[in-house]
Structure formats: C-alpha cells, structure tokens
LUMLUMSE-5956 format. One record per residue (C-alpha): residue number from 1; residue in one letter; x, y, z. Coordinates in steps of 0.2 Angstrom, whole numbers, plus 5000, padded with zeros to 4 digits. Layout:
SITE_num_residu_u_v_w
SITE_NUM_A_X_Y_Z .
...
//
This chain:
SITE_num_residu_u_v_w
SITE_1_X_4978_4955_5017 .
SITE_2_X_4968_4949_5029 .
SITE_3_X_4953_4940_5033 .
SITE_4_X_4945_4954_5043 .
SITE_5_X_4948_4966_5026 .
SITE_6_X_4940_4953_5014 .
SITE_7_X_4927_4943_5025 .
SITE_8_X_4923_4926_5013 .
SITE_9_X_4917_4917_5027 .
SITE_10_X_4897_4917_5020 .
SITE_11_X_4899_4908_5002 .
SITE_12_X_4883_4912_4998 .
SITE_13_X_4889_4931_4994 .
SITE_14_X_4899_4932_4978 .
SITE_15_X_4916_4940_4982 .
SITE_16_X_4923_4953_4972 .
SITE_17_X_4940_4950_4961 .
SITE_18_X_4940_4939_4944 .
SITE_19_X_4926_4929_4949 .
SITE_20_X_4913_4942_4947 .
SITE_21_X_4913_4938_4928 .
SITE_22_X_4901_4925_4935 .
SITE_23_X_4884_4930_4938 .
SITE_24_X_4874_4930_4952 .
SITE_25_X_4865_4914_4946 .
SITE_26_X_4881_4906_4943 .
SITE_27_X_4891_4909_4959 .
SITE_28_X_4872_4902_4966 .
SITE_29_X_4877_4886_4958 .
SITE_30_X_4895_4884_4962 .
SITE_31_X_4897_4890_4978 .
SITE_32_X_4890_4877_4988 .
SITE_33_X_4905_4865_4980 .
SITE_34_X_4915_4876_4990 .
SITE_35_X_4911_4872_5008 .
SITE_36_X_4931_4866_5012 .
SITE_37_X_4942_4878_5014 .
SITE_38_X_4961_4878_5019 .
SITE_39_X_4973_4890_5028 .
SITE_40_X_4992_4890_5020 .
SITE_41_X_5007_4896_5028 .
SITE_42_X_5020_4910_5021 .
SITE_43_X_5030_4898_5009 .
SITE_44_X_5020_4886_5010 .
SITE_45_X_5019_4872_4993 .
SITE_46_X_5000_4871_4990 .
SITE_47_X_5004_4858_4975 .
SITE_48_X_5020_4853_4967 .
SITE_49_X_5021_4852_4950 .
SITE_50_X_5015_4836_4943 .
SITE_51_X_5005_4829_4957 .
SITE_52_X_4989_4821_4953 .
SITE_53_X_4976_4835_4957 .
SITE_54_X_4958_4833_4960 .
SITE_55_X_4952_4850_4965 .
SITE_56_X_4955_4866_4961 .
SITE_57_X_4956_4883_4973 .
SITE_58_X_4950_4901_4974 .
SITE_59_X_4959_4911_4984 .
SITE_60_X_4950_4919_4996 .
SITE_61_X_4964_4929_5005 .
SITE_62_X_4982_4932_5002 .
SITE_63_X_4995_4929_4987 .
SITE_64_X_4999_4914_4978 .
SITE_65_X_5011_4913_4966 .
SITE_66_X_5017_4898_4953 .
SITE_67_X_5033_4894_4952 .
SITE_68_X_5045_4885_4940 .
SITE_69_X_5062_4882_4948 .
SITE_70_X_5076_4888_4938 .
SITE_71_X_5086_4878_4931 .
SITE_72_X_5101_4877_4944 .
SITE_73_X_5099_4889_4953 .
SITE_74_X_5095_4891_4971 .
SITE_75_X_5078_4903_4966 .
SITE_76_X_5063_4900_4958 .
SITE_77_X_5055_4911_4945 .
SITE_78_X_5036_4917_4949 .
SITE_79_X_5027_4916_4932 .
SITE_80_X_5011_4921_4938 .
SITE_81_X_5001_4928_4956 .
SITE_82_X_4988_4925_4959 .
SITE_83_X_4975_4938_4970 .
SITE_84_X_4958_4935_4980 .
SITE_85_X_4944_4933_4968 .
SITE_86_X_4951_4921_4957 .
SITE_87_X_4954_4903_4953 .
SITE_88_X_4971_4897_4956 .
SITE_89_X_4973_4882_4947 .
SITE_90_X_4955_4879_4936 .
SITE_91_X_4969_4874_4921 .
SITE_92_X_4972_4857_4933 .
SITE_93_X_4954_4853_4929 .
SITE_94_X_4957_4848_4912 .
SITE_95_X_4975_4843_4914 .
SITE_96_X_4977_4835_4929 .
SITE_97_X_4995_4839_4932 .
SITE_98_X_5001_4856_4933 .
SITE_99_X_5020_4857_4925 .
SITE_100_X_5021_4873_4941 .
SITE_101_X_5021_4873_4958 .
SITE_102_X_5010_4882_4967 .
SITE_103_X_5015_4892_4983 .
SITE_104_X_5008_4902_4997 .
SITE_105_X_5017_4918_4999 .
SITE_106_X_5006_4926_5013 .
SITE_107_X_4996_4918_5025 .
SITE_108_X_4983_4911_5014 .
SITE_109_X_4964_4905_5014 .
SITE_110_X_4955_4896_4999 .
SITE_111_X_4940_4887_4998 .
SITE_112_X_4943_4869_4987 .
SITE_113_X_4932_4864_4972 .
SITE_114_X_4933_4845_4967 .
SITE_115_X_4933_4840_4949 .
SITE_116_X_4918_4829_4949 .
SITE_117_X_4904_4839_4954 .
SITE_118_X_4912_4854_4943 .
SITE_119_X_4913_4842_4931 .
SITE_120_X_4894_4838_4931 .
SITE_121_X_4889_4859_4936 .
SITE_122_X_4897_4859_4916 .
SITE_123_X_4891_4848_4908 .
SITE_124_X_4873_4855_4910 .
SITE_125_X_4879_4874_4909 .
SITE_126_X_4889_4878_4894 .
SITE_127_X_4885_4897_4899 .
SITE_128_X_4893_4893_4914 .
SITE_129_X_4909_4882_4906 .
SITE_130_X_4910_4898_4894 .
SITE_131_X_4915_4907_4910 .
SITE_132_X_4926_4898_4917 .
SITE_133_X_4936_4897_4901 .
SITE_134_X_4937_4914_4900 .
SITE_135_X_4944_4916_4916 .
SITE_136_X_4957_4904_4910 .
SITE_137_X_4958_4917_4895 .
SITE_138_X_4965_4929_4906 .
SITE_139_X_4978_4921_4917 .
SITE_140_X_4985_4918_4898 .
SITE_141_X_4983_4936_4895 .
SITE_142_X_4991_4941_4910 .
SITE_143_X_5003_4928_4905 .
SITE_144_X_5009_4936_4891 .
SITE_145_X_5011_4954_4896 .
SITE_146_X_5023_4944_4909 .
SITE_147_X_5033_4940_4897 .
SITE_148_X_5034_4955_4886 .
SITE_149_X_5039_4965_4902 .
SITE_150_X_5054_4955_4910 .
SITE_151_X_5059_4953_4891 .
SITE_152_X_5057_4970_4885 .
SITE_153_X_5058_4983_4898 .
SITE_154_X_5073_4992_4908 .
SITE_155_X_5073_4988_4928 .
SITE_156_X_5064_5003_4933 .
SITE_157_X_5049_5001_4920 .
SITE_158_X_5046_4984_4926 .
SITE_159_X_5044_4987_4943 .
SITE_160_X_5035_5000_4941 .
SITE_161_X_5023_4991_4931 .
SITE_162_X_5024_4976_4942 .
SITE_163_X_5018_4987_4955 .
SITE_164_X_5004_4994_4944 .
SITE_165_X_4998_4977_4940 .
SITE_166_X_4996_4973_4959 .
SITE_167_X_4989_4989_4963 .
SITE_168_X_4976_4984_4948 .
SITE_169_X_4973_4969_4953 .
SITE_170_X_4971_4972_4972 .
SITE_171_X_4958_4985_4968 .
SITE_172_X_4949_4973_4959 .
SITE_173_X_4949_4962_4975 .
SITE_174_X_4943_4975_4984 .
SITE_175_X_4930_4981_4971 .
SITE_176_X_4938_4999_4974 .
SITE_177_X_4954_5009_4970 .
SITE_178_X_4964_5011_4987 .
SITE_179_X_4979_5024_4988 .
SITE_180_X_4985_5012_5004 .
SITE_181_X_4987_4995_5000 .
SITE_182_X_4993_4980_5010 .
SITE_183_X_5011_4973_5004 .
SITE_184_X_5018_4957_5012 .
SITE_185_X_5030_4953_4997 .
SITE_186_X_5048_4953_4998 .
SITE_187_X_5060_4961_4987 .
SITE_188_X_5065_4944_4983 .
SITE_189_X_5048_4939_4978 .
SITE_190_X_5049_4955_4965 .
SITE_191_X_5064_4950_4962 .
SITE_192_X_5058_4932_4957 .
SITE_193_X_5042_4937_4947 .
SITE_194_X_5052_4954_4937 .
SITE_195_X_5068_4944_4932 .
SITE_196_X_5079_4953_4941 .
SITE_197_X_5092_4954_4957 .
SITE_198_X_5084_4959_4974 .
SITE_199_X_5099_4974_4975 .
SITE_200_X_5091_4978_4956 .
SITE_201_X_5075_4978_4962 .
SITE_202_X_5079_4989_4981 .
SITE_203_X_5087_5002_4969 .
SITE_204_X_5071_5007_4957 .
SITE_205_X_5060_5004_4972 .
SITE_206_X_5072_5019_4979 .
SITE_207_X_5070_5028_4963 .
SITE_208_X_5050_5027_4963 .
SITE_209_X_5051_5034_4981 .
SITE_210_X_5063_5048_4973 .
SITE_211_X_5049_5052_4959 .
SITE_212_X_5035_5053_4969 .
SITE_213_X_5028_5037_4963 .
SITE_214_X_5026_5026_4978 .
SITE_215_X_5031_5017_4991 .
SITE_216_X_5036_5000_5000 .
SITE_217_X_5038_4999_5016 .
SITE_218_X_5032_4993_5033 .
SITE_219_X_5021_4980_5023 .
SITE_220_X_5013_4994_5013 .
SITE_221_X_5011_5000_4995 .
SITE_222_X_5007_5017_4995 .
SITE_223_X_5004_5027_4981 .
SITE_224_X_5008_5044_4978 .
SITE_225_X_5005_5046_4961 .
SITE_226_X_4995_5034_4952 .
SITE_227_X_4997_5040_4934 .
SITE_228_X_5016_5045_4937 .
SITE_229_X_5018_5025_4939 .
SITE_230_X_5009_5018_4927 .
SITE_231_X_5018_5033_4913 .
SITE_232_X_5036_5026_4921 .
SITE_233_X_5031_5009_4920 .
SITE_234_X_5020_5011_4901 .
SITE_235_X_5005_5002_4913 .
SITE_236_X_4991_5000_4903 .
SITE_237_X_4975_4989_4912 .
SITE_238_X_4967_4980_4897 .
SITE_239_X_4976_4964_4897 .
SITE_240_X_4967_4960_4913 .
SITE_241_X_4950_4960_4906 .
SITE_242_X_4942_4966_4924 .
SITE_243_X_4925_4960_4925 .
SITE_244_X_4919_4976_4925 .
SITE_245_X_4924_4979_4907 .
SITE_246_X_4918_4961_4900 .
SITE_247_X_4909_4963_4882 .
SITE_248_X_4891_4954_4880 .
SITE_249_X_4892_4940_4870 .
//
C-alpha cells in the first residue's frame, strides 16, 4: 500500500479504517496532535518491547505487525497486524511499556500522538476516552479470534481465514470491498502470524489457487471467490466490530 492509494497527507480529513468510529467532531480535536509523522522501513523495529513510550501511532500506510520472540527460536511470532486506520499502540498510553515489539513490515508511514496532550483531550472528553477504549476493545477481539484459529483450525482453514481477515480489514482501510488487493507479506510473515511452516503455508496457498479461491502473487491478493474463502476458512466478519456496524450507546 502505498501513499498515492491512501493520501493522509491533509489531517484535517478523517481517514477511513478503525478510526472512523470517531466522529467527525472527534477527529477535529485529535488530529492536530498529529502533525509528526514517520516513515519505517521493511523490518524495521518501530519499538521494542519494554521501552519507555511516550507516544502512540496511527498507521497511515502499510502493515505493522507485534511481535513476541519465541522462545529460542530464530522466528518471532506475529500476534497481531496492524492496518491503515488504526492505532498501533493506544495500549502504551496507560501502560507505558509494551511486553511486544512492534515492527514495520512494509514501507510504513504513521503520524505520532504524545501522551500529554492525549492525556488532557481525555480528561475533558469521556465521549471521546469511551472511543478510544473501544478501539482498544477490538484489538482484544481480534485478539482472541487469533488465538482460537492457530489453536483450532487445520493449515488450510487458517490461511484461508488469515487471508479473509486481511481482505476484511484492507477494505475497511479503503472504505470499499476490492477484488485486487496490494500484498507485500511473505510466506514467512504468514507463516509467523498462522503458527505454521512457510513450506505449510506455500502448500494451502497452492490449494486455494486450486479451488478457485484466490491468489498470491506478484505482490497481490486476488480474489476469485470471496464466499468460497471465507466457507473454507469458517470466516465470519463480527469480531472486527467495523465502524460501520457500531451500536449507539
């Protein structure tokens, strides 16, 4: 993803993704905290874990994922991504010290937010805290459903609902559904975020290709047939809580 296909230069206009559960008069007030912003490299460390952290990000463009190394092993494993439109890291606000690492997978752009004028935009908006709460709500979510599917699920299911997931996701950073989507990850990043081998993960990609699903390559997703994924990966959309589905209080 690139700047040029999600244009965040102008502040002033809310971006689509997660942050659009804020209203228009919210973004109004937090969007001139975010005048800084950084670029990241591919595998780039954004913030190891337990650094002293003062800010938090939205990611304006590319993937970030948090990582937790494993144990002895030379790999990490990705327990969450994270997608234009949302917060990276609001959960440093509160804790100070992430027990993750958080890393650049793409060429990345965020804009920073420091925790003292955040600080002072909540204290006089609980409206506004509510919000950013509950998009700490759905990273837990999200969360979750990780676990249940590199716990519970066969390879094949849990790529293809890996890949429904980003699809998902993608098209709500877009704020449309796209049959063509940009794809700089790895089979080692799936690898790292599903819980399995990369020759694992190269094999069901084949066998989505051979069903008709979808496909990876040249730094694509394409997919064939939407609801032929989600039924092989048991993909259902409500764990995300897109804001477009957001209950009035």
């Amino acid at each position: 993803m690139t700047t040029e296909q999600l244009n965040y230069n102008d502040m002033s206009v809310k971006p689509s993704g997660m942050v659009d559960h804020l209203s228009d008069a919210q973004w109004a007030k937090v969007a001139p905290l975010l005048t800084q912003h950084m670029h990241f490299a591919p595998g780039e460390v954004i913030s190891r874990r337990g650094d002293l952290l003062d800010h938090s990000l939205l990611l304006l463009d590319g993937l970030i994922a948090r990582s937790v190394p494993s144990g002895q092993r030379a790999r990490n494993t990705f327990v969450a991504l994270q997608f234009p439109g949302e917060f990276v890291d609001l959960h440093a606000f509160p804790l100070k010290r992430l027990d993750h690492d958080v890393v650049s997978l793409t060429d990345t752009r965020v804009a920073i937010v420091a925790h003292e004028p955040l600080r002072e935009l909540l204290n006089g908006d609980v409206e506004f805290a509510r919000k950013l709460w509950l998009m700490t709500l759905v990273d837990a979510s999200i969360h979750r459903h990780w676990v249940m599917r590199n716990s519970a699920m066969r390879a094949l299911a849990r790529v293809a609902n890996f890949l429904s997931e980003f699809d998902a996701r993608m098209s709500i950073a877009y704020g449309t559904e796209r049959q063509s989507l940009p794809f700089s990850l790895r089979q080692t990043d799936i690898a790292d975020a599903t819980g399995l081998t990369s020759v694992h993960v190269s094999r069901t990609l084949r066998e989505l290709r051979e069903h008709g699903c979808c496909t990876v390559a040249g730094g694509e997703l394409l997919i064939h047939d939407r609801k032929g994924l989600h039924k092989v990966g048991m993909f259902e959309a409500a764990y995300l809580y897109a804001p477009q589905s957001e209950m009035a209080p």
